[in-house]
C-alpha positions in Angstrom: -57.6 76.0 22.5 -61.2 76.0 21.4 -59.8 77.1 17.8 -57.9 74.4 17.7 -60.4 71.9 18.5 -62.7 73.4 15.6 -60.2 73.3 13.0 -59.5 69.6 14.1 -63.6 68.9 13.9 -63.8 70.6 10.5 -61.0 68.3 9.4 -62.2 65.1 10.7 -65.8 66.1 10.3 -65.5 64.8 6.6 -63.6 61.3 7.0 -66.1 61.2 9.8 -69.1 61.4 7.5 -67.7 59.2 4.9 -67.6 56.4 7.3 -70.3 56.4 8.8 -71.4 56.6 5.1 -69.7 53.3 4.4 -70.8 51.9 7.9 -74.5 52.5 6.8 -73.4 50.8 3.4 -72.0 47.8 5.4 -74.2 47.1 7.6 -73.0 43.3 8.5 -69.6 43.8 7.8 -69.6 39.3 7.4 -72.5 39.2 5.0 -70.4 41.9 2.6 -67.1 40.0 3.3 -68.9 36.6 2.1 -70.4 38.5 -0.7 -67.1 40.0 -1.9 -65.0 36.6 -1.2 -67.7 35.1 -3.8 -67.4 37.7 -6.3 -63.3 37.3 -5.6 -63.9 33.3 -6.7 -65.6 34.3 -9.7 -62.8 36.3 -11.1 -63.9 39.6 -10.3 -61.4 40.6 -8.3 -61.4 44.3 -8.9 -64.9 44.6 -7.9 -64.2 42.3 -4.8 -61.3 44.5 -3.2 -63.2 47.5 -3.6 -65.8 46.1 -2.0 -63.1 44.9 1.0 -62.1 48.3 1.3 -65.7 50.0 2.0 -65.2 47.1 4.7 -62.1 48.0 6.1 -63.4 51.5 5.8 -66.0 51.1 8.0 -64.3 48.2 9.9 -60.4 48.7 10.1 -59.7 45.6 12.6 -61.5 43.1 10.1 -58.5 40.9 9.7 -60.2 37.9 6.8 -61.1 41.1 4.5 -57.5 42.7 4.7 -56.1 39.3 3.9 -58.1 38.8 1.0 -57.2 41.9 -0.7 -53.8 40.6 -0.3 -54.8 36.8 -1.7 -56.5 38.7 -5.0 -53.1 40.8 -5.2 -51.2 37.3 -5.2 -53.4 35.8 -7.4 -53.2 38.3 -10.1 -49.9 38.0 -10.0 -49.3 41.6 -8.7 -46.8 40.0 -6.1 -45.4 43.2 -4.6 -48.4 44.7 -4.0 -49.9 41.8 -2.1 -46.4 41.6 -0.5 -47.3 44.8 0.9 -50.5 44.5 2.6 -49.0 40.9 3.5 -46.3 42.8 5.9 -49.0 45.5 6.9 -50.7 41.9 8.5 -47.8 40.4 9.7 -46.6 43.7 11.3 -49.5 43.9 13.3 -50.9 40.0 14.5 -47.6 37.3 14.1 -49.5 34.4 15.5 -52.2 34.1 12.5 -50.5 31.1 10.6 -53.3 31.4 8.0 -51.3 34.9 6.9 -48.2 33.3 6.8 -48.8 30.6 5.1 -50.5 33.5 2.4 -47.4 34.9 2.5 -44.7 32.7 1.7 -46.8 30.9 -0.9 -46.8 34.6 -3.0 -43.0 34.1 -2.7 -43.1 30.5 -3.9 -45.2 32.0 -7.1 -43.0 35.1 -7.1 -40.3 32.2 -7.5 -38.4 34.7 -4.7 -37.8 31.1 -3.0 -34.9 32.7 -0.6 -37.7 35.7 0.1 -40.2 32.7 0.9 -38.0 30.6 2.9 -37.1 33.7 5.0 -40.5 34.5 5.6 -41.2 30.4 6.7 -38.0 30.7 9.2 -39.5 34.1 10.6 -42.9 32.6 11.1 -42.2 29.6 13.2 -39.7 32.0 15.3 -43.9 32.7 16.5 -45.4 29.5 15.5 -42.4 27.2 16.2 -44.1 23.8 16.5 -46.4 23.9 13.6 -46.2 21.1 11.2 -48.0 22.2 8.4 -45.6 25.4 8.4 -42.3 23.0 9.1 -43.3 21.1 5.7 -43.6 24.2 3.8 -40.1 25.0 4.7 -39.0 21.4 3.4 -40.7 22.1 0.5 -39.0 25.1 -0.3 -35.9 24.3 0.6 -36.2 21.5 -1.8 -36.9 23.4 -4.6 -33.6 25.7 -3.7 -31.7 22.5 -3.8 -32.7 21.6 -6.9 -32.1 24.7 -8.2 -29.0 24.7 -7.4 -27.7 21.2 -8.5 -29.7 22.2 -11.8 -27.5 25.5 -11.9 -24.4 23.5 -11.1 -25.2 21.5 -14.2 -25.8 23.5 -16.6 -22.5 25.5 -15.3 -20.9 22.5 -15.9 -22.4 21.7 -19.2 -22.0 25.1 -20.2 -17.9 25.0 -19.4 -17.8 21.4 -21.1 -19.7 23.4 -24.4 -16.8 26.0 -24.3 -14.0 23.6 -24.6 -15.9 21.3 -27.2 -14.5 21.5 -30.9 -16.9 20.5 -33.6 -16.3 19.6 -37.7 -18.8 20.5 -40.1 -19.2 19.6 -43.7 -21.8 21.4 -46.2 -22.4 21.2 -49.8 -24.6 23.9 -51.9 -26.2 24.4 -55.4 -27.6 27.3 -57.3 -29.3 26.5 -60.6 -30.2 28.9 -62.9 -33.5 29.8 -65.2 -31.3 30.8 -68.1 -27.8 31.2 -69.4 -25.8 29.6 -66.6 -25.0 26.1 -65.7 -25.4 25.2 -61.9 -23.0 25.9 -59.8 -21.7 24.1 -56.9 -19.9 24.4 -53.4 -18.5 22.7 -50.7 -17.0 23.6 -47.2 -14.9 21.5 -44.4 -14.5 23.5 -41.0 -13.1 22.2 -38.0 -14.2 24.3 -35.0 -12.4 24.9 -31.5 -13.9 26.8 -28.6 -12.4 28.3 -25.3 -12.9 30.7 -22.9 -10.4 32.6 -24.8 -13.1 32.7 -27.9 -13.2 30.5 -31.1 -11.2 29.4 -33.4 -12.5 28.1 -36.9 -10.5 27.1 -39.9 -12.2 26.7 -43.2 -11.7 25.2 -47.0 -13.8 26.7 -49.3 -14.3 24.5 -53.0 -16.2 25.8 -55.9 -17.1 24.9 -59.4 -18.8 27.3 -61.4 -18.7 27.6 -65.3 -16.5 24.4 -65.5 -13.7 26.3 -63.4 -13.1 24.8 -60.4 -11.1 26.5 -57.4 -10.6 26.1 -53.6 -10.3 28.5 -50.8 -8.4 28.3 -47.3 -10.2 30.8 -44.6 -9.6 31.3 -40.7 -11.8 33.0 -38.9 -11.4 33.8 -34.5 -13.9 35.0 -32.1 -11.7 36.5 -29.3 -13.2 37.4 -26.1 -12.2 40.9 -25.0 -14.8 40.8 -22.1 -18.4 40.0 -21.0 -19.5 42.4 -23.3 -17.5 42.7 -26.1 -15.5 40.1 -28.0 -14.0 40.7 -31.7 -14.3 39.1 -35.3 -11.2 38.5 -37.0 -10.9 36.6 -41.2 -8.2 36.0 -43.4 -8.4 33.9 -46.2 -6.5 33.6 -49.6 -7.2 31.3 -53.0 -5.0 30.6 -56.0 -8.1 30.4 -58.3 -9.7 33.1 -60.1 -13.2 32.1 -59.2 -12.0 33.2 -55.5 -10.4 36.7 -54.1 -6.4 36.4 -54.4 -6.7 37.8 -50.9 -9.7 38.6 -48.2 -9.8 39.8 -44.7 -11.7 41.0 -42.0 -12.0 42.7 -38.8 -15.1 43.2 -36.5 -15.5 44.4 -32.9 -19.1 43.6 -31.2 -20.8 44.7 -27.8 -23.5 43.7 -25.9 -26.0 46.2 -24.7 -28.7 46.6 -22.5 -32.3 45.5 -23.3 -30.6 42.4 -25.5 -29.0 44.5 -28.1 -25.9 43.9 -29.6 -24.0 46.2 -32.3 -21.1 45.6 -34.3 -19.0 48.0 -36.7 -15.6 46.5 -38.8 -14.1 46.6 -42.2 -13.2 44.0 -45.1 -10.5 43.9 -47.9 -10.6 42.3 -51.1 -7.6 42.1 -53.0 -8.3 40.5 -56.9 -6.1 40.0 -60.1 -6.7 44.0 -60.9 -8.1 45.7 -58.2 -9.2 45.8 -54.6 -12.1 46.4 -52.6 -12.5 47.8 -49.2 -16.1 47.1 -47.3 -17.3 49.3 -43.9 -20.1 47.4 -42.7 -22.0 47.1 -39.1 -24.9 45.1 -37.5 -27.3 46.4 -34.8 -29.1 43.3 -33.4 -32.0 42.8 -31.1 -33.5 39.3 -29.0 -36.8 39.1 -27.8 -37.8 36.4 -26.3 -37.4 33.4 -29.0 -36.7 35.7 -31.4 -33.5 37.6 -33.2 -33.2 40.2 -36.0 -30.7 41.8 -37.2 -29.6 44.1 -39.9 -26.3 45.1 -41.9 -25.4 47.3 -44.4 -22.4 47.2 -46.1 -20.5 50.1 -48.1 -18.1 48.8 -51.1 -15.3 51.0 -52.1 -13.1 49.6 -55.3 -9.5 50.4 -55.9 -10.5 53.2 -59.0 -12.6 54.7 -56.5 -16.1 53.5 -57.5 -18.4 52.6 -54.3 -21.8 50.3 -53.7 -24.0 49.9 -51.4 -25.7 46.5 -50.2 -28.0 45.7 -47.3 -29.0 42.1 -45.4 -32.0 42.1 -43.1 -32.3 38.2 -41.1 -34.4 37.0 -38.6 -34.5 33.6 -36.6 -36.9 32.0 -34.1 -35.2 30.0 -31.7 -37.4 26.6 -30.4 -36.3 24.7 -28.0 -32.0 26.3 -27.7 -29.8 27.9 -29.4 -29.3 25.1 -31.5 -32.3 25.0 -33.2 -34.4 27.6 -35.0 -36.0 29.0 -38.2 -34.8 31.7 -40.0 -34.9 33.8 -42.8 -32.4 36.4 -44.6 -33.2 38.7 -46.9 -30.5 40.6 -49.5 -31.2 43.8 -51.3 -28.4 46.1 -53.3 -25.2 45.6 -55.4 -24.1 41.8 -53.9 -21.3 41.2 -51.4 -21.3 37.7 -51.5 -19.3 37.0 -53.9 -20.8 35.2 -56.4 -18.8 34.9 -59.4 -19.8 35.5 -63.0 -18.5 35.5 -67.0 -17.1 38.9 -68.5 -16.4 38.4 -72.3 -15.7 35.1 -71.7 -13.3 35.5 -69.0 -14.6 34.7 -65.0 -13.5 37.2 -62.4 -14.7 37.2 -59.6 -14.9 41.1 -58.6 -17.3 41.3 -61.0 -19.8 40.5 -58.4 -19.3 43.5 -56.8 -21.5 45.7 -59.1 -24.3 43.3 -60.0 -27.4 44.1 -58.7 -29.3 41.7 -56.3 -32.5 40.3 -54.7 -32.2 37.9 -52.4 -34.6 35.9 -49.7 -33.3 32.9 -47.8 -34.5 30.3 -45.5 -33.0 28.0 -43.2 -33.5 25.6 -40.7 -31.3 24.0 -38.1 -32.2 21.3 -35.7 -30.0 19.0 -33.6 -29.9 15.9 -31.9 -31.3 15.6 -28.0 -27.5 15.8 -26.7 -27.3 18.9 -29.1 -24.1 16.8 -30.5 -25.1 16.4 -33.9 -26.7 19.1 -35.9 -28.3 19.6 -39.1 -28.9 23.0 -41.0 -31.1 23.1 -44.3 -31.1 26.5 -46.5 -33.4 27.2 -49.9 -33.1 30.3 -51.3 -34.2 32.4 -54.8 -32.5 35.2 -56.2 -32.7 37.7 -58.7 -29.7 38.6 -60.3 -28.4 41.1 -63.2 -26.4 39.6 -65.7 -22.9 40.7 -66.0 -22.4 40.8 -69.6 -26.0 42.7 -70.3 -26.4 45.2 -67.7 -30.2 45.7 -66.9 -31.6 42.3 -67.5 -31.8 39.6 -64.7 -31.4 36.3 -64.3 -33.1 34.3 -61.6 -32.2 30.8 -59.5 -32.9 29.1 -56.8 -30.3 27.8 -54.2 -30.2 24.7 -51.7 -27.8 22.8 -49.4 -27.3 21.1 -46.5 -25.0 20.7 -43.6 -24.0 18.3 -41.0 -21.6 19.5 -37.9 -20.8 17.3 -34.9 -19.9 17.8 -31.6 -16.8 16.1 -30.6 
């Protein structure tokens, strides 16, 4: 028995020293607390709960310094640790409404309002008739309210979006530094959306090189699930500054930590060949911003293949309507633009022309997000077909105007 009691003094005998170490430190345990509370109020906070501890330390049942340490927690913004020592208070004395009140307003800037309001109905289960208490349960059970009719609305707003079709009409030109006259485009696209995914029909008109040629394009969006939904294109032209024949097919999924990736095919079908692209995306969101990149890999018909790349980026501003954003193009060009051969225009001559491209663009809507406005201006460097290894540079700009219907 004595054995026992000396192994317990040798342990204790320490901790023992160490606070009565800290008890000689703290020697008025409210002239340290006011001292710490001031440096708290400064903005030292780190220095201020250490010097609540040594308090504590040497004076566990001093209630106002172990709810300070949990106010500088709060007020830091390291909500579950002051949630913590909060419960540690509440565990131990219910009927101190100035803890509470502590409590539930670490909640309310948590913006863990169900958390908050729980903790209000649990503290006047002990304090049932305070007022002061009673209104901060209104308060927050205002704020729920609202957040909920604000949820209902947007859910609303959000189901309205889905079934809302939209027309759009854009016009482009590229002029040129040398050699070629400008070119210009036009597209009308009626838009229809669904929970089933969207639907977008497209014309397509060109006139480049005093040829002039239009091109009819569909392109769906089907939603497969949550996470994963699927591009589909098919379009086909009569003209020769067009493909005879195009189509694509695309599957995308969402992934954690806002990333999304994508892997598909395309098909070109011209007057003399064909081309088949494998191309991808991977695609990240931060905050208000998105980037994305995709390669592509062209294969022709007599076997020859190219390789292209597009890097874009956008900052979003106020929605989803409205951002910034820039694209830029490196490689043998898969857009394609259509240029002269001996005279004669085909347009899967594109495919082997080598290109530098940088793009910006800029979209901004309406308040009601019905009627929006996108503006692009672009340069670009591009070889020449007819004389391989010399470039020709322009610079491209147009505009477009959808509505909402």
């Amino acid at each position: 028995m004595k054995k026992i009691r000396y192994i317990l003094l040798l342990l204790v005998f320490p901790f023992w020293g160490q606070v009565n170490a800290y008890a000689q430190e703290v020697k008025d345990p409210d002239i340290s607390f006011m001292n710490a509370r001031a440096i708290a109020f400064e903005g030292s906070r780190t220095v201020a709960r250490d010097s609540l501890k040594r308090i504590l330390f040497a004076y566990p049942s001093y209630a106002d310094a172990a709810l300070l340490i949990a106010k500088t927690h709060s007020w830091d913004k390291n909500y579950d640790e002051a949630r913590k020592h909060f419960n540690r208070i509440t565990s131990v004395d219910k009927l101190k409404k100035e803890v509470w009140i502590a409590a539930i307003n670490n909640e309310i800037r948590a913006k863990n309002l169900n958390i908050a309001l729980g903790l209000a109905n649990k503290s006047l289960v002990h304090l049932q008739f305070d007022e002061e208490l009673q209104s901060l349960k209104g308060q927050i059970m205002k704020k729920l309210n609202k957040g909920r009719k604000r949820m209902s609305k947007y859910k609303r707003k959000e189901r309205k979006y889905a079934r809302k079709r939209s027309i759009m009409v854009g016009s482009a030109i590229e002029s040129f530094d040398k050699v070629y006259d400008p070119m210009y485009a036009a597209t009308v696209q009626f838009e229809t959306k669904s929970e089933f995914g969207k639907i977008i029909p497209r014309v397509n008109y060109a006139e480049r090189f005093n040829s002039k040629g239009m091109q009819y394009e569909l392109d769906t969006y089907p939603v497969i699930s949550k996470k994963l939904y699927a591009y589909t294109n098919f379009a086909f032209s009569d003209s020769k500054i067009f493909p005879k024949q195009k189509g694509g097919l695309e599957l995308f999924a969402e992934l954690p930590k806002a990333l999304e990736v994508s892997g598909g095919v395309r098909y070109m079908r011209f007057a003399d060949q064909s081309a088949s692209i494998v191309t991808g995306s991977l695609g990240i969101y931060r905050g208000n911003y998105y980037a994305s990149l995709r390669p592509f890999a062209t294969t022709t018909s007599n076997g020859n293949t190219v390789f292209s790349g597009t890097l874009m980026g956008r900052k979003y501003l106020r929605d989803p309507s409205n951002y910034f954003g820039v694209q830029l193009t490196y490689g043998f060009d898969s857009e394609i633009n259509q240029f002269i051969v001996d005279g004669e225009l085909l347009s899967e001559t594109t495919l082997f022309l080598d290109t530098q491209r940088i793009r910006f663009e800029y979209q901004f809507s309406d308040k009601s997000s019905d009627h929006l406005f996108k503006t692009h201006l672009g340069v670009n460097r591009q070889e020449l077909a007819f004389d391989a290894g010399n470039y020709v540079f322009s610079i491209t700009a147009g505009i477009q105007y959808q509505i909402n219907l």
